[in-house]
KEMARMAR-340895 format. One line per 5 residues: number of its first residue (from 0); their letters; for each residue z, x, y of N, C-alpha, C. Coordinates in steps of 0.05 Angstrom, whole numbers, padded with zeros to 5 digits, m for minus. Layout:
<recs>
NUM	a	Z:X:Y:Z:X:Y:Z:X:Y; ...
</recs>
This chain:
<recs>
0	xxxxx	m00105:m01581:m00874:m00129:m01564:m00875:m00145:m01567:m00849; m00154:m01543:m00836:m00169:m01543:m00812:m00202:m01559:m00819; m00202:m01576:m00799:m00233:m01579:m00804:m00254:m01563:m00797; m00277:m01570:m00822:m00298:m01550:m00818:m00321:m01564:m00784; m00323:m01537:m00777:m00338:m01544:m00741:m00370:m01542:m00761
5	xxxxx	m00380:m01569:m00747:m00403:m01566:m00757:m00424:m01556:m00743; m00443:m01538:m00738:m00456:m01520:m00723:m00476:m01536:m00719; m00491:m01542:m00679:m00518:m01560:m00678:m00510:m01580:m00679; m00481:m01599:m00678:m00468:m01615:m00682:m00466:m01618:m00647; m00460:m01640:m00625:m00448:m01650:m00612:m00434:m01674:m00608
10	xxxxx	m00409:m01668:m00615:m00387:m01698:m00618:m00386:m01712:m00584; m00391:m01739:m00580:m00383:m01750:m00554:m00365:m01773:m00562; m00346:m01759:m00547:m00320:m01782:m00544:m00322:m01798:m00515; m00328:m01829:m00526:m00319:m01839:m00504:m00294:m01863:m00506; m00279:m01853:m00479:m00252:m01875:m00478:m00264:m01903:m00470
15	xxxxx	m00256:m01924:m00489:m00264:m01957:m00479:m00242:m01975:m00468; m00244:m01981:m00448:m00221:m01993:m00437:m00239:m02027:m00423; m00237:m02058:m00436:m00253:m02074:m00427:m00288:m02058:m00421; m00303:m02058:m00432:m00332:m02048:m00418:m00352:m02057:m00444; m00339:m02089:m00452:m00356:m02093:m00462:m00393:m02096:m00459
20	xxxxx	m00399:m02100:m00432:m00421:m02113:m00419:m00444:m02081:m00415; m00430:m02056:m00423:m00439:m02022:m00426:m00452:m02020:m00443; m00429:m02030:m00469:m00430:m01999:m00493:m00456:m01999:m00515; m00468:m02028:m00502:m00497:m02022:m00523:m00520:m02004:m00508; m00524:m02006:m00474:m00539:m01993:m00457:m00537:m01959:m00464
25	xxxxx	m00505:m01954:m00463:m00493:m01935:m00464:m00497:m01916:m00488; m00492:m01932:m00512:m00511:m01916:m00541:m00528:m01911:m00535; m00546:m01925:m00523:m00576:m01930:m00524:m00591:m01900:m00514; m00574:m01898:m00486:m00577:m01869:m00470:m00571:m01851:m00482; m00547:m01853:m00492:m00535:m01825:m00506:m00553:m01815:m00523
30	xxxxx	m00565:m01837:m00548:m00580:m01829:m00567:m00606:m01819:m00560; m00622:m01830:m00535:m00645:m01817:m00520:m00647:m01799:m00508; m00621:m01781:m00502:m00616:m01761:m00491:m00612:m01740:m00512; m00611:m01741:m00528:m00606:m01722:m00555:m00637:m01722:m00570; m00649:m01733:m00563:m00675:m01749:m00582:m00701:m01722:m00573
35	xxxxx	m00694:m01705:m00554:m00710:m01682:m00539:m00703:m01658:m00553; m00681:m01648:m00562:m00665:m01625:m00571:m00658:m01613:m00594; m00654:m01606:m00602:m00651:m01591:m00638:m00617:m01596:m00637; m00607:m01613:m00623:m00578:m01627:m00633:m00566:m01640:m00641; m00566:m01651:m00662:m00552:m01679:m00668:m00523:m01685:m00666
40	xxxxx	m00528:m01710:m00653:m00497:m01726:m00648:m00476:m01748:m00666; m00459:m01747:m00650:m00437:m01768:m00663:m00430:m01779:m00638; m00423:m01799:m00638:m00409:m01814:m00624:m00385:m01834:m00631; m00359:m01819:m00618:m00339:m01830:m00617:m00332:m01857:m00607; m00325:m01877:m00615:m00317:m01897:m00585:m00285:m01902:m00596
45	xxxxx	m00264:m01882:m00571:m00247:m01898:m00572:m00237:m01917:m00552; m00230:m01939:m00579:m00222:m01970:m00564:m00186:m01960:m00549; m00185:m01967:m00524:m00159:m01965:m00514:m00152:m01993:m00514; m00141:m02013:m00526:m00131:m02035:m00528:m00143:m02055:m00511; m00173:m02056:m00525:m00190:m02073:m00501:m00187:m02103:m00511
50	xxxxx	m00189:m02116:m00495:m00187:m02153:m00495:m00218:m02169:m00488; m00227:m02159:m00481:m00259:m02175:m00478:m00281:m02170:m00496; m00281:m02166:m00525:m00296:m02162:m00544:m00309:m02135:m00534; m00305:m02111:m00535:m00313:m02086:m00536:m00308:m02077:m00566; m00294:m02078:m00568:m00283:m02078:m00600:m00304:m02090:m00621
55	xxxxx	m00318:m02114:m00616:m00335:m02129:m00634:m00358:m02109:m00632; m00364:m02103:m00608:m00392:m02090:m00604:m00396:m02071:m00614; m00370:m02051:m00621:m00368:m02025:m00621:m00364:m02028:m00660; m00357:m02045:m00671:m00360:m02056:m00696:m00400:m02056:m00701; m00402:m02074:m00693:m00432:m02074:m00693:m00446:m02046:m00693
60	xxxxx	m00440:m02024:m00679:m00453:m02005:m00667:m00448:m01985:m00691; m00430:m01992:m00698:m00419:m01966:m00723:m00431:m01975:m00744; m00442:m02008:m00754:m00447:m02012:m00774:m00469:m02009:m00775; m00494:m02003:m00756:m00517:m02007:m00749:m00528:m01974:m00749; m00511:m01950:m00740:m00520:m01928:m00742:m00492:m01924:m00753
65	xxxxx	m00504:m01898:m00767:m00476:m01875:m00786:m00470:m01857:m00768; m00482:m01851:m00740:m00466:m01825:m00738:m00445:m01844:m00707; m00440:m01865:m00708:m00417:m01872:m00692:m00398:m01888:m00710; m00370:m01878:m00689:m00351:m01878:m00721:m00327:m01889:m00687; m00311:m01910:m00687:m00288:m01919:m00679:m00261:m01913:m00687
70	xxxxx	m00251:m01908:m00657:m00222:m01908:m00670:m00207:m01932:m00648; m00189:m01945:m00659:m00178:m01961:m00639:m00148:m01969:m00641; m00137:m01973:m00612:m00114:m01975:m00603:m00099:m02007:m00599; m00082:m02010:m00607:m00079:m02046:m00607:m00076:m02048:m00580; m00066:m02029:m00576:m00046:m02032:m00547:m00055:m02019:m00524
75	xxxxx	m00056:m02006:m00497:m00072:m02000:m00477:m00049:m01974:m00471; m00067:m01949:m00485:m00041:m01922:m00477:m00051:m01904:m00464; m00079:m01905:m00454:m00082:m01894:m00430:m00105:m01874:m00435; m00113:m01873:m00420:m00141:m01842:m00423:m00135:m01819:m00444; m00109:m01813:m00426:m00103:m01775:m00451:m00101:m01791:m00472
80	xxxxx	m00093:m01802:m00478:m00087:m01816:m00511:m00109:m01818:m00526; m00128:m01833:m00501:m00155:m01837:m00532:m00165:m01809:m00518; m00167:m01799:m00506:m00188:m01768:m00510:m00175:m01747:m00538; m00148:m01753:m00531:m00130:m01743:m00554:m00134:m01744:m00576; m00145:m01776:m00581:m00144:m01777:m00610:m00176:m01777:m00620
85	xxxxx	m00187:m01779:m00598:m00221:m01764:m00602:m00222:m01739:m00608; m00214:m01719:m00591:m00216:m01691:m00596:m00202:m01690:m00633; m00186:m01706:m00635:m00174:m01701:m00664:m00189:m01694:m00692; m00200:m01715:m00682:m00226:m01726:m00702:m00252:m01708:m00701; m00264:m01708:m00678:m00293:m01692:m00672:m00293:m01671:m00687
90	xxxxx	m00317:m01671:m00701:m00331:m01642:m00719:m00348:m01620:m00712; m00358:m01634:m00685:m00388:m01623:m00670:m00375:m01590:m00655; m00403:m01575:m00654:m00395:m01549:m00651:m00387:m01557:m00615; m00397:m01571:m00605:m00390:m01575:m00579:m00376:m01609:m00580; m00358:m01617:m00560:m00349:m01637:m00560:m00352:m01646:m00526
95	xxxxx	m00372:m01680:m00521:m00373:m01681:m00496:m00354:m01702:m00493; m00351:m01709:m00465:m00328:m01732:m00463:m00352:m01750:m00439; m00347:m01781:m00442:m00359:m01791:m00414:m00358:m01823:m00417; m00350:m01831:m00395:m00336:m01855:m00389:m00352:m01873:m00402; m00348:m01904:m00400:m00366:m01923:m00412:m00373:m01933:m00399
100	xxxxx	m00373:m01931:m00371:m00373:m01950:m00351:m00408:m01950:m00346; m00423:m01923:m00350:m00449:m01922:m00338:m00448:m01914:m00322; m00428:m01900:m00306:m00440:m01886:m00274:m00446:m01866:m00280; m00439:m01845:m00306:m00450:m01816:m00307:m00480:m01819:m00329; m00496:m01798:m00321:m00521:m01806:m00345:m00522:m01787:m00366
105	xxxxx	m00523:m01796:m00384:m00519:m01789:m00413:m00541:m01759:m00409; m00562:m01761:m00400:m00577:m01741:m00405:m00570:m01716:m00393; m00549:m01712:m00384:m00533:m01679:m00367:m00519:m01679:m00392; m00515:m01691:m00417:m00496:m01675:m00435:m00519:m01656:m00441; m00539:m01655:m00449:m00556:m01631:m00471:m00553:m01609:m00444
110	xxxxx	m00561:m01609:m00425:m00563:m01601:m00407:m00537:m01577:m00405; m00504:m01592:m00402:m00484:m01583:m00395:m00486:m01564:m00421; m00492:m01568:m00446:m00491:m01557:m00474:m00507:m01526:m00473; m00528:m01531:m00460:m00551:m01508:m00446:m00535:m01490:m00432; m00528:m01501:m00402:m00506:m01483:m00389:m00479:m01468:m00394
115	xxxxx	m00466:m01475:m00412:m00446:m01470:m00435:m00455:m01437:m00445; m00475:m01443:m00459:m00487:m01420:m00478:m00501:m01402:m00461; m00507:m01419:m00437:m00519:m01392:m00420:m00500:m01374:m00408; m00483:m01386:m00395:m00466:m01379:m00375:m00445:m01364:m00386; m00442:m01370:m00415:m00422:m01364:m00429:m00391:m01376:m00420
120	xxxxx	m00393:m01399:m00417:m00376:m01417:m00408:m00357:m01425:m00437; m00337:m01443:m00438:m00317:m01451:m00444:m00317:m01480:m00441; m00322:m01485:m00416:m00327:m01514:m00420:m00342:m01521:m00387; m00351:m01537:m00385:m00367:m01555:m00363:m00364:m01577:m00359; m00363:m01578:m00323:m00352:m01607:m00318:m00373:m01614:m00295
125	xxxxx	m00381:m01641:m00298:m00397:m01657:m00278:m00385:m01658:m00250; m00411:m01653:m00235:m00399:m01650:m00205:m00420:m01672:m00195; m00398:m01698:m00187:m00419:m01719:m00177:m00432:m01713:m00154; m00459:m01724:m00146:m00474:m01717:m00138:m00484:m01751:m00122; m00480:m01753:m00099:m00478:m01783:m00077:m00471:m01808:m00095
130	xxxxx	m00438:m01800:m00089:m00418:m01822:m00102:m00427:m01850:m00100; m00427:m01864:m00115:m00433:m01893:m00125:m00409:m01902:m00114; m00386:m01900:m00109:m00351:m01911:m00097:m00347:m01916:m00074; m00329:m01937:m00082:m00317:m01954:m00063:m00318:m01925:m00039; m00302:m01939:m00008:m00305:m01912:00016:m00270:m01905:00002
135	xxxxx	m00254:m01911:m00005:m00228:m01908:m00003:m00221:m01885:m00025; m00237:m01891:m00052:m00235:m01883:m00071:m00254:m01855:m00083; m00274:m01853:m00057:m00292:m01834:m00057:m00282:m01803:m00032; m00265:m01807:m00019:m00255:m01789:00002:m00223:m01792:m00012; m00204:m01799:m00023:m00172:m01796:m00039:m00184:m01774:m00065
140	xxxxx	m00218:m01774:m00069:m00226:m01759:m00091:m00223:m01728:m00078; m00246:m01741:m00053:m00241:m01706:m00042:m00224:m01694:m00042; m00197:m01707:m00026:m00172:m01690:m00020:m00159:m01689:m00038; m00160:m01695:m00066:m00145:m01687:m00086:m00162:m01663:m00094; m00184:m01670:m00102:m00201:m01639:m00111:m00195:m01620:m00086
145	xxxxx	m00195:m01619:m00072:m00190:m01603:m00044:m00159:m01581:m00058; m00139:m01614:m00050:m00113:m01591:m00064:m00112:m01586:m00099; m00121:m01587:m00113:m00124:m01589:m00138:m00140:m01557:m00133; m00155:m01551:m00115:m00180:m01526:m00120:m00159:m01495:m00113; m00141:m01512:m00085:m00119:m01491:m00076:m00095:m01490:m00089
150	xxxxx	m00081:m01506:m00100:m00058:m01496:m00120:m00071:m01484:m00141; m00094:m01486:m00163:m00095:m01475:m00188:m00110:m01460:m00182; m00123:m01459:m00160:m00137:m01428:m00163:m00168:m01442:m00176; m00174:m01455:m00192:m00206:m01466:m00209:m00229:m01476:m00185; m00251:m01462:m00179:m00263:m01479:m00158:m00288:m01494:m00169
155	xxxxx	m00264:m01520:m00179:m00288:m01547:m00188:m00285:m01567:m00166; m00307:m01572:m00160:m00313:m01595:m00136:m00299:m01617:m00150; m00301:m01630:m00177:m00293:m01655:m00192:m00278:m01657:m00212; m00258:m01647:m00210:m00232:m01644:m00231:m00231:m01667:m00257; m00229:m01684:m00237:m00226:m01714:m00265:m00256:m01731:m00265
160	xxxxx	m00271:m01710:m00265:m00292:m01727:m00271:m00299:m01727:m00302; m00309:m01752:m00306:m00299:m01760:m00333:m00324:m01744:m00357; m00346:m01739:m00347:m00377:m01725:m00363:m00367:m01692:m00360; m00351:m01684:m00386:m00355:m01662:m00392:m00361:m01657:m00421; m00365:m01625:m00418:m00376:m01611:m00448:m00356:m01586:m00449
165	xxxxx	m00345:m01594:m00476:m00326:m01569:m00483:m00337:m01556:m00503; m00330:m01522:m00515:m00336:m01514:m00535:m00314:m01530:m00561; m00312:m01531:m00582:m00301:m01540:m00599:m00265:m01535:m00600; m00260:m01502:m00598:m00244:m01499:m00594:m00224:m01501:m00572; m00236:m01503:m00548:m00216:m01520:m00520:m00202:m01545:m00531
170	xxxxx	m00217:m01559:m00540:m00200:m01589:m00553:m00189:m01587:m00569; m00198:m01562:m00597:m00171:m01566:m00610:m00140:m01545:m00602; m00144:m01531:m00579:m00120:m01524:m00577:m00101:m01543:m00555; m00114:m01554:m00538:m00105:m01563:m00511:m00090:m01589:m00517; m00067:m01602:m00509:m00060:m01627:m00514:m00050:m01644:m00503
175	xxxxx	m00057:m01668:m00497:m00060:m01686:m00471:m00028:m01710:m00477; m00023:m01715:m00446:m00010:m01740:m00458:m00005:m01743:m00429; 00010:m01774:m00430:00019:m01784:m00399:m00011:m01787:m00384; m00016:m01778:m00355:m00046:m01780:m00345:m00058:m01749:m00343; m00041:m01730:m00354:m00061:m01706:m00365:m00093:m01691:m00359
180	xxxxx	m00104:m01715:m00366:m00127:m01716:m00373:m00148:m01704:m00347; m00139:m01713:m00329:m00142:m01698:m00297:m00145:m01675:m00297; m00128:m01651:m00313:m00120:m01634:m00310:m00128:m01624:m00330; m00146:m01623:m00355:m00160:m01603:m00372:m00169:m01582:m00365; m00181:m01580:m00342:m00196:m01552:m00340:m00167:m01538:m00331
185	xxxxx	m00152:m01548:m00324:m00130:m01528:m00305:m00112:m01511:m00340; m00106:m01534:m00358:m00098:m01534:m00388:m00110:m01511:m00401; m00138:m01515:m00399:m00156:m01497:m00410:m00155:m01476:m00395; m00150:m01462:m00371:m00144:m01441:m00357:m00123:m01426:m00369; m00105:m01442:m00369:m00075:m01426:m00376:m00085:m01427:m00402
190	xxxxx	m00094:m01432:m00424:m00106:m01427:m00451:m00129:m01402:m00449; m00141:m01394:m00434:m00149:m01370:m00435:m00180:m01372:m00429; m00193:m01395:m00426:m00219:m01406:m00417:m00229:m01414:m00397; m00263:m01403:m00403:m00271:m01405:m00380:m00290:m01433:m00367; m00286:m01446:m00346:m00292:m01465:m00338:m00318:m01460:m00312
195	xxxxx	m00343:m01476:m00320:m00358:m01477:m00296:m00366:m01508:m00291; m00378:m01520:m00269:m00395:m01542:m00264:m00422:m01549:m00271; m00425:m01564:m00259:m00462:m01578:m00261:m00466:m01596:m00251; m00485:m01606:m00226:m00486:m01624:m00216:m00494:m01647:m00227; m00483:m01669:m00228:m00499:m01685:m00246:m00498:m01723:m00221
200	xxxxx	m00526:m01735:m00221:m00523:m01759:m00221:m00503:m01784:m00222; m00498:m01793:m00202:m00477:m01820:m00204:m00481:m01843:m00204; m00482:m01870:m00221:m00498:m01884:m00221:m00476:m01912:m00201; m00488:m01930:m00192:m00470:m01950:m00184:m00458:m01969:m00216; m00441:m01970:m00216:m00427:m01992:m00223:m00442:m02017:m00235
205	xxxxx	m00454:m02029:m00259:m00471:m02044:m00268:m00448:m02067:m00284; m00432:m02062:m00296:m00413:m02087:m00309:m00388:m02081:m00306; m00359:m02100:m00302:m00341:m02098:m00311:m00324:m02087:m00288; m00313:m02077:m00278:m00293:m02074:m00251:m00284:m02045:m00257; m00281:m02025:m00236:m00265:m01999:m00234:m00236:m02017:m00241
210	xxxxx	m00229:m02000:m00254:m00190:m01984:m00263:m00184:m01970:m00239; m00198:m01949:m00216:m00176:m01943:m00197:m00169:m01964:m00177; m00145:m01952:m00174:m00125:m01963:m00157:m00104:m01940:m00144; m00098:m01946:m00112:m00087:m01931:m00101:m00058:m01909:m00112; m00049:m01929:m00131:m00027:m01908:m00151:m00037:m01890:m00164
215	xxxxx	m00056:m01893:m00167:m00072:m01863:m00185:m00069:m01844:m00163; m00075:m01845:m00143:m00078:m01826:m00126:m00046:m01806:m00119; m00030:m01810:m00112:00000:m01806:m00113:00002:m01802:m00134; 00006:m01812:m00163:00008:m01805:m00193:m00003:m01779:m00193; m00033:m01768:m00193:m00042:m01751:m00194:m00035:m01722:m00181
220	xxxxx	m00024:m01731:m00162:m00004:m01704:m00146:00022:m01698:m00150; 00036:m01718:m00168:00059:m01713:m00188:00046:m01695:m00219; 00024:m01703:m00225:00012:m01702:m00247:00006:m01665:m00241; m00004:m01662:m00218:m00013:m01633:m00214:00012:m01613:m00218; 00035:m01616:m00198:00057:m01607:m00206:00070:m01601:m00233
225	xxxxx	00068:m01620:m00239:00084:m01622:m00276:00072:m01611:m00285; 00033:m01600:m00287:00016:m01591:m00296:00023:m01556:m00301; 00022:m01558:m00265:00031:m01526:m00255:00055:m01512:m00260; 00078:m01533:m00262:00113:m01519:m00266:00112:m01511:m00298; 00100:m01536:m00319:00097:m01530:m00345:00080:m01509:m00348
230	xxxxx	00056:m01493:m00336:00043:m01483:m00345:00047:m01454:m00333; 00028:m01456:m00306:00044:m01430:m00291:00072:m01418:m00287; 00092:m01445:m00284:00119:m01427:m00275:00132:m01426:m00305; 00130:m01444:m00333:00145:m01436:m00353:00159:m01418:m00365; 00147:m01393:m00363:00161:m01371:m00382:00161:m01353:m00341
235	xxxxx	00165:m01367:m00320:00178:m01346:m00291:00186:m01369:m00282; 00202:m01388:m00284:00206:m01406:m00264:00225:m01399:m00246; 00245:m01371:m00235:00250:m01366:m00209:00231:m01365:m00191; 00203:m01352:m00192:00177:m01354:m00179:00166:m01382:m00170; 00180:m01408:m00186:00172:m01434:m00173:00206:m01435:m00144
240	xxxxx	00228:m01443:m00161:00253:m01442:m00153:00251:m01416:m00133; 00252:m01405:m00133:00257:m01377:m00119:00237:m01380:m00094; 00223:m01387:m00091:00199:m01389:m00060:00203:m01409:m00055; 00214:m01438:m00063:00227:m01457:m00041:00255:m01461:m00038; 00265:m01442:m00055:00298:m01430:m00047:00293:m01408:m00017
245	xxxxx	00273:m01397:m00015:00270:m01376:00007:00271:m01390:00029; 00246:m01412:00025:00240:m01426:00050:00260:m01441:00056; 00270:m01453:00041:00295:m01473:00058:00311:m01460:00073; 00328:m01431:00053:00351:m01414:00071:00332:m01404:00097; 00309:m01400:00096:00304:m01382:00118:00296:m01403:00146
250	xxxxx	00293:m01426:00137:00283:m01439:00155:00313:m01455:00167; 00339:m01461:00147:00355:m01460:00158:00378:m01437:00167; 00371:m01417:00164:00383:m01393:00171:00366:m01392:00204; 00340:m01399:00210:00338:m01393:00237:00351:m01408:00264; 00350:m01440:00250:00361:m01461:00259:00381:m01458:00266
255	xxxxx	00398:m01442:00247:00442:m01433:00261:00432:m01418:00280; 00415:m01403:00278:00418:m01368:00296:00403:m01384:00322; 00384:m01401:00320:00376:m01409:00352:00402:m01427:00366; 00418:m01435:00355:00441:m01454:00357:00460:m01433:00375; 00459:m01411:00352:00488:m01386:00363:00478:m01373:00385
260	xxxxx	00449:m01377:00389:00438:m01361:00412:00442:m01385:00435; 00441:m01411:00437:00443:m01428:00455:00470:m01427:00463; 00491:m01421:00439:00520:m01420:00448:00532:m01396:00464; 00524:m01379:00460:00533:m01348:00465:00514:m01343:00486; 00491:m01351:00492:00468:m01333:00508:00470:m01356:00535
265	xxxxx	00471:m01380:00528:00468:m01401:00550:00490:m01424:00557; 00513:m01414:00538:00534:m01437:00543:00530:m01462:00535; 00510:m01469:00518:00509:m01499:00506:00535:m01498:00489; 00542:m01522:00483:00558:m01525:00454:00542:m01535:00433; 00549:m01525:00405:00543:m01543:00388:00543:m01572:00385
270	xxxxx	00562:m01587:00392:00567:m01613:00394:00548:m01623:00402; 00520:m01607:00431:00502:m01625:00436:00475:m01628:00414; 00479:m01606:00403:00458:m01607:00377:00467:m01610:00342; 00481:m01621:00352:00488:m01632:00320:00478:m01633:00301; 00464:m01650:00303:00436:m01659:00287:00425:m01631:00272
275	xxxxx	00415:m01617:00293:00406:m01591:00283:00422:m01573:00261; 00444:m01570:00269:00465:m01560:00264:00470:m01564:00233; 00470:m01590:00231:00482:m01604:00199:00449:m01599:00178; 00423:m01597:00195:00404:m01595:00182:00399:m01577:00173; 00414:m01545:00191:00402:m01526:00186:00429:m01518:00160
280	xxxxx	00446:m01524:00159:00473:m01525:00136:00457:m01533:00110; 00446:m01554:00118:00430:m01574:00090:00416:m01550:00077; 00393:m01544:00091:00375:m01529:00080:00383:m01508:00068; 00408:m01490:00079:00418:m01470:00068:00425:m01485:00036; 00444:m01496:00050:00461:m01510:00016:00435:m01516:00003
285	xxxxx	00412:m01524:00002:00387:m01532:m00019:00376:m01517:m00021; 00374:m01492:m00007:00357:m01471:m00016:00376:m01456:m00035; 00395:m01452:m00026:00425:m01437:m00055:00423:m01453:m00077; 00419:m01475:m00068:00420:m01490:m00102:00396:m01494:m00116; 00364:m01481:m00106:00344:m01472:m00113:00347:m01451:m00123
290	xxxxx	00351:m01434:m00114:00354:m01412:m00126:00378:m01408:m00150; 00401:m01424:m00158:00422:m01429:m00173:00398:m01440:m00196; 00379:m01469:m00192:00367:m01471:m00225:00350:m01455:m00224; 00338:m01432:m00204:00315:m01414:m00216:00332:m01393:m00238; 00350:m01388:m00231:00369:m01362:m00246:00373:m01380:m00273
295	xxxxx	00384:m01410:m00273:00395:m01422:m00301:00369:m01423:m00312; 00338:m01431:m00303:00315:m01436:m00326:00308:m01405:m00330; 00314:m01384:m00311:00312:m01363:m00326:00327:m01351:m00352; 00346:m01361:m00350:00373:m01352:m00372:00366:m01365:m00393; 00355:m01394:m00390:00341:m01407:m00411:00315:m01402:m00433
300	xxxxx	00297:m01387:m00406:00275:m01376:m00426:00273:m01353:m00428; 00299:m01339:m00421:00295:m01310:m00436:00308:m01318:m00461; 00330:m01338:m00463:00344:m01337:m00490:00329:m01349:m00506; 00309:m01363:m00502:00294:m01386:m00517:00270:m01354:m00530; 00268:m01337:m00516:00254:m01312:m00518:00259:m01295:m00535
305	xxxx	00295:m01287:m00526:00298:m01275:m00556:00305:m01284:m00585; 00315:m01315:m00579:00316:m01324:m00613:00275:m01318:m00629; 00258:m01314:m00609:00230:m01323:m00624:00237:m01299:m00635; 00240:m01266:m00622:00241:m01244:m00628:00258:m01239:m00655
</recs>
């Protein structure tokens, strides 16, 4: 049975990963930020397999008020997982998401909730505003949002920033797994919704240690791809296959012909460019065999096409 969306409702899911030394500050805000508005909240906390008593606190917190309610993980499965299994749960006509850490401020959810209904938005994402981060981890942000803005086409300054507000229904159709979670608004695009920003406040760092690390960064540009081939190229994937089948042959197709022009036009031999020679063969042979799985995933999802019919 579908659950009933409760109207004037805002569900906030937040992922807990160690942040014990937060999550009482962190209620504290959330609930004062709602305390201005004709909205009442819930608050989610899911536990991602934390080890430093977050778990006790977050016990405490649920027993102490009714509208926060825990879900928890023994084991540590990662962001999409607990947003996953937040969105599952949430009743609220809007559903926000936002880290535990304290660097985003609770009070841009009513706010983002405002802009939503004005704008006629879909969902809204925080656009930090003089990064609190490390120098390493504050510029690998840019240039991922940079290429993240030019492959999908979405022009959000802050892709994975963690303080957003969805309408109800973005979360329950969209479905996360692996590190995903990056890539919601792009999810929610190919789902048919519309996405805007909001500037919001960054706070420094007050307990407990950042989770990034330089593999996120690399991950996340594997993560974009898999995003884009599953989503955009699925039901055309010659249009992925098929334009770096072009570029290889063509870029080794020029490579022979400057070769045959050095041989015939100037008397070189091949032998002195070898190198070239076997590169520009490569590329042909990899661009043919690009274009060979664009034709087989097409054969695939037309047939996968007409058994639906």
């Amino acid at each position: 049975m579908e659950k009933t969306i409760q109207v004037n409702l805002v569900s906030v899911v937040v992922p807990v990963y160690n942040e014990a030394g937060s999550l009482r500050e962190l209620h504290l805000k959330i609930s004062q930020a709602f305390e201005k508005i004709g909205y009442t909240h819930e608050i989610i906390f899911v536990d991602d397999g934390s080890r430093d008593g977050s778990y006790d606190i977050e016990q405490e917190l649920a027993k102490e008020y009714p509208n926060v309610s825990i879900i928890r993980f023994h084991a540590n499965r990662g962001k999409a997982a607990a947003l996953n299994e937040g969105f599952a749960v949430a009743k609220g006509e809007y559903v926000a998401t936002i880290d535990a850490d304290l660097q985003d401020d609770p009070e841009a959810i009513p706010q983002m909730v405002e802009l939503i209904k004005k704008e006629k938005y879909d969902l809204v994402s925080g656009w930090k505003q003089n990064r609190q981060d490390r120098f390493i981890k504050k510029h690998t942000s840019k240039i991922f949002n940079f290429v993240t803005r030019i492959m999908t086409g979405i022009p959000l300054h802050d892709m994975n920033n963690g303080l957003k507000v969805y309408k109800s229904e973005v979360v329950k159709t969209i479905s996360l797994y692996g590190e995903m979670h990056r890539f919601i608004p792009v999810l929610a695009k190919m789902n048919g919704f519309r996405s805007g920003e909001m500037k919001v406040r960054h706070l420094p760092r007050k307990f407990g240690k950042t989770k990034y690390g330089i593999s996120r960064f690399y991950k996340g540009f594997l993560d974009l791809l898999t995003v884009l081939f599953t989503t955009k190229y699925l039901r055309r994937p010659m249009h992925f296959f098929g334009l770096w089948g072009m570029a290889f042959v063509s870029v080794g197709l020029i490579a022979e012909i400057y070769l045959l022009v050095l041989k015939y036009a100037y008397g070189e031999p091949f032998q002195k460019h070898i190198a070239l020679m076997i590169l520009g063969v490569l590329l042909i042979v990899f661009g043919m065999q690009f274009f060979s799985l664009g034709l087989i995933s097409e054969m695939i999802a037309y047939h996968q096409k007409s058994k639906k019919q």
